[in-house]
matplotlib code that plots the C-alpha trace (Angstrom):
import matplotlib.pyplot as plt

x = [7.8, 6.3, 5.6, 5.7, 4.2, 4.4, 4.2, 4.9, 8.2, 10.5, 13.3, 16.8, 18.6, 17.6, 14.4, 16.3, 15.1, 17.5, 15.7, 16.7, 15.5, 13.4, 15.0, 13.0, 9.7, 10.1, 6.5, 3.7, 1.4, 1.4, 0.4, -1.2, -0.3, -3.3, -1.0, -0.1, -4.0, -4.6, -1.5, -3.0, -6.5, -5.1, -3.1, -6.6, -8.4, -5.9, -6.0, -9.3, -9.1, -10.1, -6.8, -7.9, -8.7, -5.3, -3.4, -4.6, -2.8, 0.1, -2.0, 0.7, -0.4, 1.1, 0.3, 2.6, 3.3, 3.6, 5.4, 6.8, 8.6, 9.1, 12.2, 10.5, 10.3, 6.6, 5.3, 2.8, 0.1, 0.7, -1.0, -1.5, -2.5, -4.0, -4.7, -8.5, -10.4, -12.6, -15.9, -14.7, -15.2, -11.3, -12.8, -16.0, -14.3, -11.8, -14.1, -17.4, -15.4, -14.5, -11.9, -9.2, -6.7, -7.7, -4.5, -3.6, -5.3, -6.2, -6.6, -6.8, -5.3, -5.3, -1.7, -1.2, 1.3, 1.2, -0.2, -1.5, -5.2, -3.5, -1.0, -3.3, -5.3, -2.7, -2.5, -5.8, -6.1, -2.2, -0.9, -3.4, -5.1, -1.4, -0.7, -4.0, -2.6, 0.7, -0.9, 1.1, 4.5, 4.5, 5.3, 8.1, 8.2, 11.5, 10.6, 12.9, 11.7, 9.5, 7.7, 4.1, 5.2, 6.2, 3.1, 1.2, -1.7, 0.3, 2.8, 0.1, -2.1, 1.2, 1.3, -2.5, -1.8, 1.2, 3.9, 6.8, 8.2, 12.0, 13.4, 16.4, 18.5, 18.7, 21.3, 21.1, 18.0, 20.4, 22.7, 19.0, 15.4, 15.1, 14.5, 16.5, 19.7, 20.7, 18.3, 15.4, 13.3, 15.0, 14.6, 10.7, 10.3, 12.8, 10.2, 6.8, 8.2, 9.2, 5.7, 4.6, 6.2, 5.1, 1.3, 1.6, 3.5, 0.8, -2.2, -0.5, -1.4, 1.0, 0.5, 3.5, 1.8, -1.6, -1.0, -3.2, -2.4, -2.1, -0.9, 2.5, 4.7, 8.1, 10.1, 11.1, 11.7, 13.8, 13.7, 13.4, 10.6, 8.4, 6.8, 4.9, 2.0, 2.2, -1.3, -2.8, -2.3, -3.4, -6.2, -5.6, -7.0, -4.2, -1.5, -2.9, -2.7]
y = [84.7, 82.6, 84.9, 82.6, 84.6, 81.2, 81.6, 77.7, 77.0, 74.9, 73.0, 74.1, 70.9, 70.8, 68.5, 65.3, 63.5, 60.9, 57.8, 55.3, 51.6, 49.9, 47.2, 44.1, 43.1, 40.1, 39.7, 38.9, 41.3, 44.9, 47.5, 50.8, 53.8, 56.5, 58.9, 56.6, 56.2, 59.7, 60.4, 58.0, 60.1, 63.2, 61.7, 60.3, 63.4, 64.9, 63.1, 63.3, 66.5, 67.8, 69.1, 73.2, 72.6, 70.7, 73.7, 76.3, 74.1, 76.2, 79.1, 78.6, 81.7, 81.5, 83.3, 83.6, 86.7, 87.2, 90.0, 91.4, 94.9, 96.2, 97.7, 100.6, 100.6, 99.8, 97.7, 95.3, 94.9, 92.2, 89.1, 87.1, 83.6, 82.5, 78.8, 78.1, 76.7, 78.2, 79.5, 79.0, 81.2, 83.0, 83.6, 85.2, 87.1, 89.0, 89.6, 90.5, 93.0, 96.2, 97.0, 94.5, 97.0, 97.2, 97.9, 93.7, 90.9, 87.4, 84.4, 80.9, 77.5, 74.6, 75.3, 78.9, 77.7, 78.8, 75.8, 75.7, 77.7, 80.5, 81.6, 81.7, 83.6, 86.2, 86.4, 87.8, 89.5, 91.7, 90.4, 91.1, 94.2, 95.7, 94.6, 95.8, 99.2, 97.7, 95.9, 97.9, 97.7, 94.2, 92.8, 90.8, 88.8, 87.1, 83.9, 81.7, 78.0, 77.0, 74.2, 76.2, 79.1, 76.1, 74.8, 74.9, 76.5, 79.3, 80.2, 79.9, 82.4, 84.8, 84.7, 85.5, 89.2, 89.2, 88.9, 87.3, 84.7, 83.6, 81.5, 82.0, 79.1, 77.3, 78.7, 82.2, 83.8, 85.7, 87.2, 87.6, 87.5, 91.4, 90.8, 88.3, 90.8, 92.7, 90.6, 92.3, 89.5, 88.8, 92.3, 91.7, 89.5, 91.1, 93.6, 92.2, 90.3, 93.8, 94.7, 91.8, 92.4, 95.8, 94.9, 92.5, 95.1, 97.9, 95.7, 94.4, 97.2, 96.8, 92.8, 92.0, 93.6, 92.5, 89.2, 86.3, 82.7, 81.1, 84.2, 84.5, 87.5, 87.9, 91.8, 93.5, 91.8, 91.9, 95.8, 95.8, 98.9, 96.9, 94.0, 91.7, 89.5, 86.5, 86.0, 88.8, 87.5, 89.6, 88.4, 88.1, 91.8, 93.1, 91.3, 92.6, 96.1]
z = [-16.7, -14.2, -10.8, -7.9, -4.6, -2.0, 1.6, 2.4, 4.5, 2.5, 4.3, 3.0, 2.4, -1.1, -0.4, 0.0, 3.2, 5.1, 5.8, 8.9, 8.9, 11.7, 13.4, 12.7, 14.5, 16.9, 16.8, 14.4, 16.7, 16.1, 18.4, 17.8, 20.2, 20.5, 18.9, 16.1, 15.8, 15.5, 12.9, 10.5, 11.0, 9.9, 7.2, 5.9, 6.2, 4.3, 1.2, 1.4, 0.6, -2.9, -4.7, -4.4, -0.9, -0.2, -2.7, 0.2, 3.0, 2.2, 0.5, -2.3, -4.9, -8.4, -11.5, -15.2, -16.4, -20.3, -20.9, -24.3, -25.7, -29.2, -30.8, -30.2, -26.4, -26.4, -24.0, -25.0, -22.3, -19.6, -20.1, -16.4, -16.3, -13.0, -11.9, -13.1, -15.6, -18.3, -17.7, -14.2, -10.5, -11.6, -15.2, -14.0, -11.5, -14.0, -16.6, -14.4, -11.9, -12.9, -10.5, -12.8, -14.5, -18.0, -19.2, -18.5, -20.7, -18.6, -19.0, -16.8, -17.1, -14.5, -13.4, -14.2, -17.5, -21.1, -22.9, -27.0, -25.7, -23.6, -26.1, -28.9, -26.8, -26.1, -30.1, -29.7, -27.3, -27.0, -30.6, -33.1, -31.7, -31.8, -35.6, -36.9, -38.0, -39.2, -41.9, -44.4, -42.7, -41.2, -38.2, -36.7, -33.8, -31.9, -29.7, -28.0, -28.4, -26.2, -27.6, -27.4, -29.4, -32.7, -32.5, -36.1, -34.7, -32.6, -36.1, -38.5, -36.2, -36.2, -39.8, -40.5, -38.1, -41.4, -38.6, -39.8, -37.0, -36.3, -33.5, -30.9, -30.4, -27.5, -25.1, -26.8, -25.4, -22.2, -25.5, -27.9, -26.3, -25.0, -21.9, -20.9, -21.7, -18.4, -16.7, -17.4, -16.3, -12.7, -12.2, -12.6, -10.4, -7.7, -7.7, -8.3, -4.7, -3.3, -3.9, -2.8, 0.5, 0.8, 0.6, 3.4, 5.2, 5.0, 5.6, 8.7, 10.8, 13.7, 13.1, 15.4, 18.2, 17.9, 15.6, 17.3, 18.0, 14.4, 13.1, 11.1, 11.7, 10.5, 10.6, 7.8, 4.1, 1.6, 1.8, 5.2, 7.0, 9.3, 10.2, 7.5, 8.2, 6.1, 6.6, 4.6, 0.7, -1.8, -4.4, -8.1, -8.6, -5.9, -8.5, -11.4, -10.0]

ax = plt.figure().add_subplot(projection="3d")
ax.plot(x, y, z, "-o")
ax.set_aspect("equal")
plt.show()
């Protein structure tokens, strides 16, 4: 479940942009307006920027969310994967401070996705600890098929815990995979947003009244009580909590 927590304005026309031709130039000389001048500038200093320093532009947050249930009703612990690298700032910050719940695992990867390294190390760190006393009894796991979770390294890593592994079909994981029925999922992320919302709300402070120049301020959200300062954005230990 991939938790998207962006902030950048997005026009509504679906992203398709109408383009308009220039009439042809009459002359071989081209002149260069001041404002033209400075445009290009700003474009340049732009690219220049390195990619982290161009992803904070729009201060775009995103994190994936693992999430799995048994049979049972028990609720494995949630695995978040944040955008970093390993052995990186993100990586020493989650494992060095304390304050991260200890009842989520972590882990990092460039884009916050579930590639071949993350999800084996979900197996070890939510997977395995939770099959070590059902060596006797076995255990079962139900995966839709996602071309990570087939990988020969990720089903022969399964099978060593002594899980035994089946597929859903494609197009059957709304009617099969647990939490997609009754849309589980959607109602995760309807209220990780919710919270989301309510943390910029109560560290605005009364932002629409004292909000300075530069400062966003919208009223209300998508439960409405109050104004919310989009420029407060909580840090990966605020998600994780």
């Amino acid at each position: 479940t991939a938790v998207d927590l962006s902030t950048d304005v997005k026009s509504e026309g679906g992203g398709s942009t109408a383009s308009t031709s220039s009439p042809p130039a009459t002359s071989s000389s081209t002149t260069t307006t001041p404002e033209a001048a400075s445009i290009r500038k700003k474009i340049a200093t732009i690219k220049k920027k390195s990619k982290d320093d161009r992803a904070t532009i729009g201060d775009r947050q995103r994190c994936t969310v693992l999430i799995g249930v048994t049979m049972s009703g028990e609720k494995l612990p949630p695995f978040l994967i944040f955008r970093g690298r390993a052995k990186g700032r993100i990586q020493r910050e989650y494992k060095g401070k304390t304050e991260y719940p200890k009842t989520c695992k972590y882990a990092v990867q460039e884009n916050a996705w579930m590639d071949k390294s993350v999800f084996l190390e979900w197996i070890e760190l939510v997977w395995k600890p939770f099959c070590r006393d059902k060596v006797q009894s076995g255990t079962y796991i139900l995966m839709d098929e996602f071309s990570v979770h087939m990988m020969t390294d990720c089903t022969d890593r399964l099978r060593e815990c002594g899980t035994k592994i089946d597929f859903i079909m494609g197009g059957y994981n709304d009617k099969l995979q647990v939490l997609d029925v009754g849309n589980i999922t959607d109602m995760f992320k309807d209220f990780v947003k919710e919270e989301f919302d309510e943390f910029q709300r109560s560290s605005s402070n009364g932002a629409s009244s004292v909000a300075g120049e530069g400062s966003t301020v919208t009223s209300g959200g998508s439960g409405g009580g109050g104004p919310v300062s989009r420029d407060k954005k909580p840090t990966r230990c605020d998600i994780a909590k």
